[in-house]
LOFITI-639834 format. One record per residue (C-alpha): residue in three letters; x, y negated, z negated. Coordinates in Angstrom, 3 decimals. Each point is the difference from the previous one (the first is absolute). Last residue first. Example, Ala and Ser with C-alpha at 12.3 -4.5 7.8 and 13.67 -1.06 7.14 Angstrom:
BEGIN
code, px, py, pz
SER, 13.670, 1.060, -7.140
ALA, -1.370, 3.440, -0.660
END
This chain:
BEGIN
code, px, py, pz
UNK, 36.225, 4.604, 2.428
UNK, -2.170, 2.907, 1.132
UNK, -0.420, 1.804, -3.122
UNK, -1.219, -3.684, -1.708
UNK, -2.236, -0.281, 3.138
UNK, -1.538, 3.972, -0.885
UNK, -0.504, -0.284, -3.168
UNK, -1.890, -2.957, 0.103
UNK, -1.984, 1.475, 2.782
UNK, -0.527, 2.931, -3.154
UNK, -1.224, -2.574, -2.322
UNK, -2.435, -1.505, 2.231
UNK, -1.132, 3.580, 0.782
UNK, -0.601, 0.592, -3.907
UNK, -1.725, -3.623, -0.146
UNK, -2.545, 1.043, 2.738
UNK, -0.532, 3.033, -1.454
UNK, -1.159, -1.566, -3.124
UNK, -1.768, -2.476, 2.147
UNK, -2.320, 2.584, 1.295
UNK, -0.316, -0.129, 4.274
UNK, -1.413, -1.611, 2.388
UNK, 1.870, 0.472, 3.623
UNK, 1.096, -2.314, 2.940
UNK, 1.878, 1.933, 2.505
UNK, 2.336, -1.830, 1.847
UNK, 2.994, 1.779, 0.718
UNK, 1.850, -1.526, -3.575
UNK, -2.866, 0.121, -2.175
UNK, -2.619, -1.909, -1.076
UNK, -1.255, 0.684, -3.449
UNK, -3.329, -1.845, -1.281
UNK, -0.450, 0.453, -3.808
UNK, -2.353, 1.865, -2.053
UNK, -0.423, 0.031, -4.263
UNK, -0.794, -3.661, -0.018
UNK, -1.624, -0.278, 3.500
UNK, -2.652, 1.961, -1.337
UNK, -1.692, 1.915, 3.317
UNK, -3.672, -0.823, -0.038
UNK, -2.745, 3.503, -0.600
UNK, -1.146, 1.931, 3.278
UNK, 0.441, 3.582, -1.690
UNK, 3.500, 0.037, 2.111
UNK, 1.698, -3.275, -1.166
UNK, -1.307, -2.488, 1.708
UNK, 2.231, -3.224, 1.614
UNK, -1.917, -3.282, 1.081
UNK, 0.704, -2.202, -3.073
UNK, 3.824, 1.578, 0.189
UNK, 0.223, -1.482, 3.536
UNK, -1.440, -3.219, -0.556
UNK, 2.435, -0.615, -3.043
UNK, 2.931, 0.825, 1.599
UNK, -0.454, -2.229, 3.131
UNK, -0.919, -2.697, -2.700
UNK, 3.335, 0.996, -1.677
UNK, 1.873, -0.209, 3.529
UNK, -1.443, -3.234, 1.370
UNK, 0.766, -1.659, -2.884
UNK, 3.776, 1.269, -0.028
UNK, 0.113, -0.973, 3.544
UNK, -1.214, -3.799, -1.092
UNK, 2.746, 0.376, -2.500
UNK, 2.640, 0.981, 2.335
UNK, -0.951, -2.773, 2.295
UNK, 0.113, -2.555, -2.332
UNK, 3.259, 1.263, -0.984
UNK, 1.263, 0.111, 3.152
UNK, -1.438, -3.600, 0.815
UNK, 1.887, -1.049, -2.954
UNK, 3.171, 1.472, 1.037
UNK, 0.020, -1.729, 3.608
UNK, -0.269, -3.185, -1.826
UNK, 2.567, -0.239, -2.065
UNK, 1.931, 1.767, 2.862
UNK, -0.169, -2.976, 2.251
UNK, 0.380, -2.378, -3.433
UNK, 2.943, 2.071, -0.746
UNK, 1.141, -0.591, 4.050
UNK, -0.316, -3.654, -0.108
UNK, 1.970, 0.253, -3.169
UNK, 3.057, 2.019, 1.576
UNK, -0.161, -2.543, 3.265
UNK, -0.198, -3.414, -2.203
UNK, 3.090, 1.896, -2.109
UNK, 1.833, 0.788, 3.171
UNK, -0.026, -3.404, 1.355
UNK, 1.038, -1.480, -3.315
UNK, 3.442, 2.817, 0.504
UNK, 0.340, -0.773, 3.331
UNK, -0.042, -3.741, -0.701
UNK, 2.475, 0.664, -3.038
UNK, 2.319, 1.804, 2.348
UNK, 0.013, -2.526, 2.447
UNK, 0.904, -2.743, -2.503
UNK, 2.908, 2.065, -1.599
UNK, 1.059, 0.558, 3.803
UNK, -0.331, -3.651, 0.647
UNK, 2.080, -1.036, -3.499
UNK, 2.590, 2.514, 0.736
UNK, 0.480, -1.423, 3.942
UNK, 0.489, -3.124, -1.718
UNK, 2.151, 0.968, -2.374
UNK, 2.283, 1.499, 2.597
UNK, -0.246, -3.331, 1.925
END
């Protein structure tokens, strides 16, 4: 009887244990999926962005009326909102500094 009762909880436990595996790969698949729409999504965002970026620089004039080079400009947006244009050298030097500031803060 003792064997028995072994055998039937060795069974059970195997059950649970194939049960769990068809549940675990149901949910990879689930996720599978879920990840490739967020990447597809990410990239159609990234799209959006550039070709946002590149109709707002072909618009931009510099005070004499001449086109704003996106390669020396970039677009900043800051923390309360403001969107600004500014040189990329300072751009880099206030990267540097928000650096700074995380590797202060951890």
């Amino acid at each position: 009887v003792a064997a028995q009762k072994c055998r039937k909880r060795k069974l059970n436990a195997i059950l649970n244990l194939e049960e769990d595996v068809c549940n675990l790969q149901t949910q990879k698949e689930s996720l599978k999926k879920e990840h490739s729409q967020c990447s597809k999504s990410i990239s159609q965002i990234k799209q959006k962005l550039n070709n946002l970026y590149h109709d707002i620089f072909s618009r931009l004039r510099d005070d004499q009326g001449r086109p704003v080079n996106p390669c020396q400009y970039v677009i900043h947006c800051s923390s309360n909102g403001s969107v600004l244009i500014i040189p990329k050298h300072l751009a880099k030097s206030e990267q540097k500094q928000d650096n700074r500031k995380e590797q202060k803060q951890k």
